[in-house]
C-alpha positions as CSV (number, residue, x, y, z in Angstrom):
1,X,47.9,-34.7,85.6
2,X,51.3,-32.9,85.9
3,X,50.9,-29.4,84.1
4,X,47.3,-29.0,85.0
5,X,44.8,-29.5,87.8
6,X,41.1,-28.9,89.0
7,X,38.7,-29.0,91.1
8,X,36.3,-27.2,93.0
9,X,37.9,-23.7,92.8
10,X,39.0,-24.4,89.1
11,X,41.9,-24.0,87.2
12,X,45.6,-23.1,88.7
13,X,48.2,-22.8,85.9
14,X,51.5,-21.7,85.7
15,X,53.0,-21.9,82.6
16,X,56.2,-22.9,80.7
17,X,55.3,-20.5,77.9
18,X,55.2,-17.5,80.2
19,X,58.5,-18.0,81.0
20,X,60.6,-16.5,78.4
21,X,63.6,-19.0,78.4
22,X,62.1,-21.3,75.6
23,X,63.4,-19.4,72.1
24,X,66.5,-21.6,71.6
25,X,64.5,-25.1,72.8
26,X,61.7,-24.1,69.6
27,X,64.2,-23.2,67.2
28,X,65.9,-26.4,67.5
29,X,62.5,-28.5,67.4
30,X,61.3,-26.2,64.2
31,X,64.5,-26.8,62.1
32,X,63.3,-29.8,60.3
33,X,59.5,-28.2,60.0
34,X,61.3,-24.9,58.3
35,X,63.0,-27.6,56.2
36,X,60.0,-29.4,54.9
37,X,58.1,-26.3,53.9
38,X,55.4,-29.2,52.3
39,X,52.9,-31.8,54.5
40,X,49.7,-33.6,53.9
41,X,46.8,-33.7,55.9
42,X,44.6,-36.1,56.4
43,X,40.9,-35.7,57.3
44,X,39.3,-38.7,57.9
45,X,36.5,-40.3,60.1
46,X,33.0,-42.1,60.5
47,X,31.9,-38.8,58.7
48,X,33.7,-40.6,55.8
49,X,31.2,-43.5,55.4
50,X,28.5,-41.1,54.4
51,X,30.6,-39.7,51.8
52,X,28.9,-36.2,52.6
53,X,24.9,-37.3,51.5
54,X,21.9,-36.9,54.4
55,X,18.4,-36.3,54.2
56,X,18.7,-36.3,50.4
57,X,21.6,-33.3,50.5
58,X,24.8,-34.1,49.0
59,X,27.0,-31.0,50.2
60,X,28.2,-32.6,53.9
61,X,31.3,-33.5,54.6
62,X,33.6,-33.7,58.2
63,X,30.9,-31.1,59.6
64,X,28.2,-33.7,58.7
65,X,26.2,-34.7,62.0
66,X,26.0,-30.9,63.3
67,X,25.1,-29.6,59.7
68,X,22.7,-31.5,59.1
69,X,21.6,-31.5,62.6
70,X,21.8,-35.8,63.0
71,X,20.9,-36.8,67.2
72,X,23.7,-38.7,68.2
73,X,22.2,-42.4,68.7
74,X,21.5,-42.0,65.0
75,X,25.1,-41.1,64.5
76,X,26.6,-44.0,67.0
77,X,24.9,-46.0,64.1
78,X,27.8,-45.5,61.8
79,X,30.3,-47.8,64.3
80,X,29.2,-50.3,62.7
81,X,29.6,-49.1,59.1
82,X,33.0,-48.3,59.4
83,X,35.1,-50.9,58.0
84,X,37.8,-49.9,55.8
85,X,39.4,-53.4,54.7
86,X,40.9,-51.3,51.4
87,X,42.6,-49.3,53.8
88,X,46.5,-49.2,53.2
89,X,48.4,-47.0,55.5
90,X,52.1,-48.0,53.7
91,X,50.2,-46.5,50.2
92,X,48.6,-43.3,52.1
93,X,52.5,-42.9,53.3
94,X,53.8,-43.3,50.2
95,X,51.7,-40.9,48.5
96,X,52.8,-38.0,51.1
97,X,56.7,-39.4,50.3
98,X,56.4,-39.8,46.5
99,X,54.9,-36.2,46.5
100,X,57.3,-34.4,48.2
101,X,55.5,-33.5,51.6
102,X,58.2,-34.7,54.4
103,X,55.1,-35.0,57.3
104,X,51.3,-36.5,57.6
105,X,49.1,-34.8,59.7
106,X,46.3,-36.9,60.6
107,X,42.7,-36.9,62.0
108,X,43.3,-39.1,65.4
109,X,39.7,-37.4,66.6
110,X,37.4,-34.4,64.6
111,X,34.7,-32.5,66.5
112,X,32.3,-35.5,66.4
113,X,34.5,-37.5,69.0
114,X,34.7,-40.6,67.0
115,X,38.8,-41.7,67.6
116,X,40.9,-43.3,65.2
117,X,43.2,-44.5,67.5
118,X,43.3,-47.7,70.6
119,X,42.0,-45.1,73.3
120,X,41.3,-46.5,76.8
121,X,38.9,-43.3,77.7
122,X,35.5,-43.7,75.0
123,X,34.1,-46.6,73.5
124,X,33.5,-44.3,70.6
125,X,36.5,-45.2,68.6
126,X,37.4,-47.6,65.5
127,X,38.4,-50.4,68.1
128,X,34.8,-50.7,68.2
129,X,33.8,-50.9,64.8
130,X,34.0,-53.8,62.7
131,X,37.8,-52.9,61.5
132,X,39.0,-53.3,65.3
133,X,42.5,-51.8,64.0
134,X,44.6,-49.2,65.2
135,X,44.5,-46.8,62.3
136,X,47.4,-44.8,64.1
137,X,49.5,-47.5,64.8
138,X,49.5,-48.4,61.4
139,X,50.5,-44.6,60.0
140,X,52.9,-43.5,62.5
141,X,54.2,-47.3,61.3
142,X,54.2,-46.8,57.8
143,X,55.1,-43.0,57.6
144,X,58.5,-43.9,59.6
145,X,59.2,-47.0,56.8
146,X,59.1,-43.6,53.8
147,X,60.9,-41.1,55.6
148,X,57.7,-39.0,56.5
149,X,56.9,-37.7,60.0
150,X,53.6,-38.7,61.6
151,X,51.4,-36.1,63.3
152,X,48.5,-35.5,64.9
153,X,45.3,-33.6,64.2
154,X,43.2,-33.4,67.8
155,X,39.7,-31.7,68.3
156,X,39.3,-30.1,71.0
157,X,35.5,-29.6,70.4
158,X,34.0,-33.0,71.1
159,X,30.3,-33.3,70.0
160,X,29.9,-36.9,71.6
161,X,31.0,-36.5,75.0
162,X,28.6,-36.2,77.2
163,X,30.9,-33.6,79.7
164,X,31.6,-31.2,76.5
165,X,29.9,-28.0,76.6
166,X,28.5,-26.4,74.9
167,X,26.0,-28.7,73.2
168,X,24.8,-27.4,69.7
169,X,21.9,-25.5,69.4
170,X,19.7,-27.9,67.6
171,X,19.8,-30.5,70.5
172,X,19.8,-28.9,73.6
173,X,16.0,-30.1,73.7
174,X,16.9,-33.7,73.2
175,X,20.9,-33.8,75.2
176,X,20.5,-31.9,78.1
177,X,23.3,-31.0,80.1
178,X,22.3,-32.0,83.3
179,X,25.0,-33.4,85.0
180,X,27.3,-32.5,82.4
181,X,31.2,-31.1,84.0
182,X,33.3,-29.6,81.4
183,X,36.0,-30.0,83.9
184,X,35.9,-33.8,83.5
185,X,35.9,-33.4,79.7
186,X,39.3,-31.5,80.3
187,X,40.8,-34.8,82.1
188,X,39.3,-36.7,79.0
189,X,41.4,-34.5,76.7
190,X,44.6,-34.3,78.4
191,X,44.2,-38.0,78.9
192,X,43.5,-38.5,75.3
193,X,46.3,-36.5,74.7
194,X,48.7,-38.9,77.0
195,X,47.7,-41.3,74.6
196,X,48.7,-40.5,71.7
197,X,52.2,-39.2,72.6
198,X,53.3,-42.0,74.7
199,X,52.1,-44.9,72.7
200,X,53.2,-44.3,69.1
201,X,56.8,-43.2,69.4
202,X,58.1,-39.5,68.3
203,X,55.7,-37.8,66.7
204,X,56.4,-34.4,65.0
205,X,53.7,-32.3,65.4
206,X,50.0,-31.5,67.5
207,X,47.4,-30.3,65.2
208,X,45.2,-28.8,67.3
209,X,41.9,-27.6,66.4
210,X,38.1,-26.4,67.7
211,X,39.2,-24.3,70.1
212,X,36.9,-21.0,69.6
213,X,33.9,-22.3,71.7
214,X,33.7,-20.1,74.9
215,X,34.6,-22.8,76.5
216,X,38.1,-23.4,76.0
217,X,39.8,-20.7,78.0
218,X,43.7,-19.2,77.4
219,X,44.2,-20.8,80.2
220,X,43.1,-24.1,79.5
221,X,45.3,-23.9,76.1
222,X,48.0,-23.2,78.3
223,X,47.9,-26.1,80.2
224,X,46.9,-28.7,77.7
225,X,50.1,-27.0,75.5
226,X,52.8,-27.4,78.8
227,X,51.2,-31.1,79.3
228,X,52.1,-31.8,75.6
229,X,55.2,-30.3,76.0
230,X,56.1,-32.3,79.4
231,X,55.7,-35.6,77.5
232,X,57.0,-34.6,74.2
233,X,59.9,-32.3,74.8
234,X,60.6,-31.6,70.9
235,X,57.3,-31.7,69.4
236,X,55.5,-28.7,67.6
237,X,52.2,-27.4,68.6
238,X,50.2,-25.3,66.4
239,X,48.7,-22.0,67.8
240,X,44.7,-23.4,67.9
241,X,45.6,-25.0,71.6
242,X,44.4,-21.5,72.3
243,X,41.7,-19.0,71.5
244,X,42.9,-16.2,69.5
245,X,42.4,-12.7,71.1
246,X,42.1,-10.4,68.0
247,X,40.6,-10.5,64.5
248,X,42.3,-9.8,61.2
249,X,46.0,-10.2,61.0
250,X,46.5,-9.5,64.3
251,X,44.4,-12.8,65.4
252,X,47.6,-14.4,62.9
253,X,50.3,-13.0,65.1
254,X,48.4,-13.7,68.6
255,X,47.7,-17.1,67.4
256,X,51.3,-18.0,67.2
257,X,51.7,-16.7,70.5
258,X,51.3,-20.2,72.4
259,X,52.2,-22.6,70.2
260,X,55.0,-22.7,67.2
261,X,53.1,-21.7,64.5
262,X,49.7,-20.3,63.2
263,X,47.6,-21.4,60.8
264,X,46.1,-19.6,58.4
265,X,42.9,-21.8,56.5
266,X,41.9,-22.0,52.8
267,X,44.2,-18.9,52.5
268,X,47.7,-17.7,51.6
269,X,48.0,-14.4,53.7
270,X,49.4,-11.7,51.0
271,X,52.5,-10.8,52.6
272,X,52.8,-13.6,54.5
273,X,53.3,-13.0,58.6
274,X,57.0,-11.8,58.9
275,X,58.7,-12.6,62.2
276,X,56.3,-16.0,62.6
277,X,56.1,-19.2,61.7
278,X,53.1,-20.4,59.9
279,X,51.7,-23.0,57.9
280,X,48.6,-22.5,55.1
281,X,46.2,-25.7,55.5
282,X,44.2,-25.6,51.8
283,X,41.9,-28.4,50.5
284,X,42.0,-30.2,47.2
285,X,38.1,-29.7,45.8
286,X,35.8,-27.6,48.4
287,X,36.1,-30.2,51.3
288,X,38.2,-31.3,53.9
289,X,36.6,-34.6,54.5
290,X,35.3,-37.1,51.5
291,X,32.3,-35.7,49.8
292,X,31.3,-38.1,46.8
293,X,29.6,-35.1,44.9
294,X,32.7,-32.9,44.7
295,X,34.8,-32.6,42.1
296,X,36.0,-29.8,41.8
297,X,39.3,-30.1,41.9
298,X,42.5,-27.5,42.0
299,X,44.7,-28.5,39.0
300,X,48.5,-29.8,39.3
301,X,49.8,-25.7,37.9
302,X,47.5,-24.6,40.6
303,X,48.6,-26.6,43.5
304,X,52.4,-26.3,42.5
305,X,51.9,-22.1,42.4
306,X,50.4,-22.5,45.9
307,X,53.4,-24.3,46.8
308,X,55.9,-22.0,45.3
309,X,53.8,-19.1,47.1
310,X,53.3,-20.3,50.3
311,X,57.8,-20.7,49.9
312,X,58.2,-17.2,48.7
313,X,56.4,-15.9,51.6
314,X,58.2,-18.1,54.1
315,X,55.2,-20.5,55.0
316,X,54.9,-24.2,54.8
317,X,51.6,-25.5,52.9
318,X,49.9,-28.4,54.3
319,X,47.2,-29.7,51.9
320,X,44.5,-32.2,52.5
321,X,43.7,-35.5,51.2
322,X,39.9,-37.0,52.2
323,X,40.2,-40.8,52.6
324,X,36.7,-42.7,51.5
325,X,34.8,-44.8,53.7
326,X,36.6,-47.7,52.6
327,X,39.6,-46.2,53.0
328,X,41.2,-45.2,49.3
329,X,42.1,-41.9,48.9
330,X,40.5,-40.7,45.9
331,X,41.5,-40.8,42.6
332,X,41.6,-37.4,41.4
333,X,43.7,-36.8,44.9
334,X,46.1,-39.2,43.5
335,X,47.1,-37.6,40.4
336,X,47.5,-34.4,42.1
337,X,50.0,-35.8,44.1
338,X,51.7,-37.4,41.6
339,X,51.9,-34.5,39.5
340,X,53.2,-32.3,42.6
341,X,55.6,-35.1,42.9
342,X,56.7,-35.1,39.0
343,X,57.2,-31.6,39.7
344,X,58.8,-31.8,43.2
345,X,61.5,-34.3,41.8
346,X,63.3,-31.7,39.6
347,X,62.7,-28.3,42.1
348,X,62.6,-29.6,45.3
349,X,65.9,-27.5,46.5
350,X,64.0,-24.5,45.7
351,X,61.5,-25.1,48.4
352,X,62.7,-27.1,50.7
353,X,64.9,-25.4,53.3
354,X,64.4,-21.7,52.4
355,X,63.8,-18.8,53.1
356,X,61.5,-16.0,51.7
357,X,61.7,-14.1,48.7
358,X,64.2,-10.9,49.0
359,X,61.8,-9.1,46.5
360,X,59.5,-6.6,47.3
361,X,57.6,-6.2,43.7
362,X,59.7,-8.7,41.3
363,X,56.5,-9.6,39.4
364,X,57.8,-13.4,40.2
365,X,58.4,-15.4,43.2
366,X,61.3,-16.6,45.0
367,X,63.1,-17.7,47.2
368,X,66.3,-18.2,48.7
369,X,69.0,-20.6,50.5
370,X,72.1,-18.8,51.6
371,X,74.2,-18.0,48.6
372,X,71.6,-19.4,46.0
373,X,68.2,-17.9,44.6
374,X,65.1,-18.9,43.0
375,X,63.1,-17.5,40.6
376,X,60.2,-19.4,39.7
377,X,58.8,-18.8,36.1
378,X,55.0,-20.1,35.2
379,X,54.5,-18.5,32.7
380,X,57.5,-17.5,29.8
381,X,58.3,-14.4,29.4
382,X,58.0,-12.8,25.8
383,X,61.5,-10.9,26.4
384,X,62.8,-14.4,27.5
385,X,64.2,-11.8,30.3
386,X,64.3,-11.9,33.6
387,X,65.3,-8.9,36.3
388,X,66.5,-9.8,39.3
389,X,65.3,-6.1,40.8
390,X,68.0,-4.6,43.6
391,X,70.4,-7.1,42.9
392,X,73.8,-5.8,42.7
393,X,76.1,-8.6,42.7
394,X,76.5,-10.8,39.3
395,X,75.6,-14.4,40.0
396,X,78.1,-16.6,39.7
397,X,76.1,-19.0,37.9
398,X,72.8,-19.4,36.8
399,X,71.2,-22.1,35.4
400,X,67.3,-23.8,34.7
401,X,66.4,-26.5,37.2
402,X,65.8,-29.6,35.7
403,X,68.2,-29.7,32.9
404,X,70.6,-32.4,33.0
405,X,73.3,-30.1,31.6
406,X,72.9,-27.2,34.1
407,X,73.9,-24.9,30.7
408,X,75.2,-21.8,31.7
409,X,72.8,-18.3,31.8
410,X,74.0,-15.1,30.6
411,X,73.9,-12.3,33.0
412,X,74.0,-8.8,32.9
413,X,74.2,-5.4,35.0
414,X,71.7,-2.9,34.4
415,X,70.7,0.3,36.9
416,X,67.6,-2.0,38.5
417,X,69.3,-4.9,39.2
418,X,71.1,-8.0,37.1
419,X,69.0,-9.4,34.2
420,X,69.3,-13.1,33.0
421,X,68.8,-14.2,29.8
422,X,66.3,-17.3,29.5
423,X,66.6,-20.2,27.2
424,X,64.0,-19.6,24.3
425,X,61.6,-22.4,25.5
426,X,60.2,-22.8,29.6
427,X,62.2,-25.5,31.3
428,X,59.2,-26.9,33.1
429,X,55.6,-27.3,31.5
430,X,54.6,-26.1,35.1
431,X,56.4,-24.2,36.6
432,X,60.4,-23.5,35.6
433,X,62.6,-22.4,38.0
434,X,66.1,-19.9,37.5
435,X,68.6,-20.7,39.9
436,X,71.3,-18.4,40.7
437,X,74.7,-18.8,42.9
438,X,76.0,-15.8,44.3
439,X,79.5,-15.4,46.1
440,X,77.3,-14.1,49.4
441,X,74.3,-14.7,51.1
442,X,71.5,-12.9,48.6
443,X,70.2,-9.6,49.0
444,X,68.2,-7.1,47.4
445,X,68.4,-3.5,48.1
């Protein structure tokens, strides 16, 4: 199993990430995830063919067979359910493309076990449902064809297999584990694993997840992260290959410590986490897979701001889609994307490829890219004023993104910092966005 092996007296690991020579090898394979700054994720599964309704509860979703406690012969019943003929993985592509997000991260397996993907190691997988396609083929396909990267989201937790321990409460009177050898489930896993990045071409990124059951050891991360990297030289794994060893921010910064980047969840952390890379995965409504009850949807402004902050704070924002049973995304999904994408159209440049905001307390955000800035604008100032605060150098230029004309700003010096003076009307019914060109790379002192 090259990177890992066990057997009677365990585990024996020596790894690649202890050995302090990899800096300049991640930096090269994050450039074009720093670029993106914006992904979509996909959660999607048998889970989605009871469109989160059990027992006469409505408020399931991914979590559905452990929430509401379902044995799992009763689950196994929903193989042969699961048939999304309206499935089109060339329109989920598109979607991501036409909205700005430059990579996919999808569901190949959630902690129920069921597999999206032509796996040799279960039965348990949509080859055996009455679809018989491989849904992975057919995105890492169709995202290449619109210029968005496929990933991978992988559970580690496995609910089905019958080596994966430990079982959940409610059924260790009806699954014992008897027999059960969590050591075997490992060899599933990395198998698994061996799968999906040697039969689908490059894929960007690992999306790990489930990994805080006592379990899944440090070690065990380590040695599933170093077999990943043995087969996939360049591809980014996120930091939940491991367990994290502290709470609070601290668990942020520890959880970046084997993998690329953390992940913070359903949050953008105030300040960001300087000095690591990190990625904010946020859901439409109030699930990550499909509920058919929940509505409650973020608005376009909403999802845009959470865009423009995650930016400012030098974070990418991955957020989730939750394909139906039949395989549509839904609509209110849709026109969130599309509106994102109006949006994206005219102010991409100011999130793609930057850096964080050089402001302490502006009372705006920003962001930066070498010599330029930008200031984003929600709401229009009354003054129609901005202050660029610590700013010492006059811009060379500044203009509105998303006017044709580029017309030209004035600028000022005052004793805080440079002031620009705004157009009378916002240029975006969104958000509008200042740019300013600068002879130098921009600071604020």
């Amino acid at each position: 199993m090259g990177a890992f092996a066990l057997g009677a007296a365990g585990l024996s690991h020596t790894s690649i990430f202890d050995q302090g020579t990899q800096a300049g090898a991640k930096r090269d394979r994050m450039v074009w995830w720093r670029e993106a700054r914006f992904g979509m994720f996909v959660h999607w599964g048998l889970y989605s063919v009871l469109a989160g309704e059990w027992g006469g509860r409505t408020d399931y979703a991914e979590w559905i067979r452990n929430n509401a406690k379902i044995p799992v012969d009763e689950y196994e019943k929903l193989l042969g359910r699961f048939n999304p003929t309206q499935f089109d993985a060339d329109r989920l592509a598109l979607l991501a493309a036409d909205a700005g997000a430059k990579y996919l991260v999808i569901t190949t397996k959630h902690h129920d076990g069921f597999c999206l993907f032509d796996t040799k190691q279960t039965d348990f997988s949509v080859m055996h449902t009455p679809y018989k396609r491989d849904i992975m083929r057919m995105v890492a396909d169709a995202c290449r064809r619109h210029g968005v990267r496929p990933c991978w989201y992988h559970s580690i937790m496995d609910w089905h297999h019958p080596d994966y321990l430990p079982r959940r409460d409610w059924e260790r009177g009806t699954r014992p584990v008897n027999g059960a050898q969590f050591e075997r489930y490992v060899r599933y896993l990395h198998s698994q694993v061996q799968e999906l990045l040697t039969h689908y071409g490059d894929v960007g990124v690992l999306w790990f997840d489930g990994e805080w059951e006592n379990t899944w050891t440090r070690e065990l991360g380590l040695a599933l992260a170093d077999r990943c990297r043995a087969l996939s030289p360049d591809l980014i794994i996120n930091s939940r290959v491991a367990p994290k060893q502290s709470s609070g921010l601290n668990a942020k910064l520890a959880r970046a410590e084997i993998g690329d980047f953390s992940t913070p969840e359903q949050e953008i952390p105030d300040r960001g986490i300087p000095g690591v890379d990190w990625e904010s995965c946020v859901t439409m409504n109030g699930n990550w897979g499909y509920n058919r009850a929940d509505h409650n949807f973020k608005s376009v402004p909403t999802l845009v701001n959470m865009l423009v902050e995650t930016a400012s704070k030098g974070g990418n924002l991955l957020l989730n889609v939750g394909p139906t049973g039949e395989g549509l995304v839904p609509e209110e999904s849709v026109v969130r994307l599309k509106g994102i994408g109006e949006w994206m159209r005219l102010h991409a440049d100011a999130i793609r490829g930057t850096d964080a905001s050089p402001f302490e307390n502006a009372g705006f955000r920003a962001t930066r890219k070498d010599k330029l800035l930008y200031c984003f604008v929600p709401e229009w100032p009354a003054s129609r004023e901005l202050l660029l605060p610590g700013i010492r150098a006059l811009p060379r230029r500044a203009w509105m993104m998303g006017e044709a004309s580029r017309h030209p700003l004035a600028v000022r010096r005052v004793d805080a910092g440079v002031v620009v003076s705004l157009p009378d009307h916002a240029s975006d019914p969104v958000c509008s966005v200042l740019a300013c060109e600068f002879e130098a790379p921009v600071r604020a002192s």
